[in-house]
N, C-alpha and C positions, 0 to 999 in steps of 0.2 A: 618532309622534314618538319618537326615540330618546335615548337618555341623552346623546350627543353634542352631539345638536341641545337637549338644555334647556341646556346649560352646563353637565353634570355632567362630571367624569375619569370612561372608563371606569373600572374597577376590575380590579388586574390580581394575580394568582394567584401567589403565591410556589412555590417549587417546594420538594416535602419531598421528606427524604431518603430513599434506597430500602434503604440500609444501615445496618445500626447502627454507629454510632463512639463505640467506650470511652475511657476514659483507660488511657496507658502502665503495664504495670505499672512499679511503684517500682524505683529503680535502675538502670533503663535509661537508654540511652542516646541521645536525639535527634540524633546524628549518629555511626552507628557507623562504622568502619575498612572501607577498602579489603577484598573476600574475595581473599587470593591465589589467582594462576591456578596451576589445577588440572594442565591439560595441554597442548600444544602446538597451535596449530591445525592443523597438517599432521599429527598425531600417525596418526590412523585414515586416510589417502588409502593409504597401501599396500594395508590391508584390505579398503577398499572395491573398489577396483580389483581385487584378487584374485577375491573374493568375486561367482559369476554368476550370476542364476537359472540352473532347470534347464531352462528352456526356449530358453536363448542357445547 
């Protein structure tokens, strides 16, 4: 007879964490600013294209 079959709820297993999670340090900011862009997306296509193994 299983736990089903008396009328019981199985029992079901919460899941723990596998990381630890701190608190913010103080003064920060929970919603920081946009990071400005760095550089162009076509910026390195010249390079690459240049750029052959030695075996091409």
């Amino acid at each position: 007879m299983s736990e089903t079959d008396a009328g019981h709820a199985p029992t079901l297993r919460t899941r723990t964490r596998r990381r630890v999670t701190t608190a913010p340090p103080p003064g920060s900011d929970p919603a920081p600013p946009r990071e400005p862009d760095r550089h162009r997306l076509d910026e390195n296509d010249e390079r690459l294209t240049a750029e052959k193994p030695p075996h091409y």
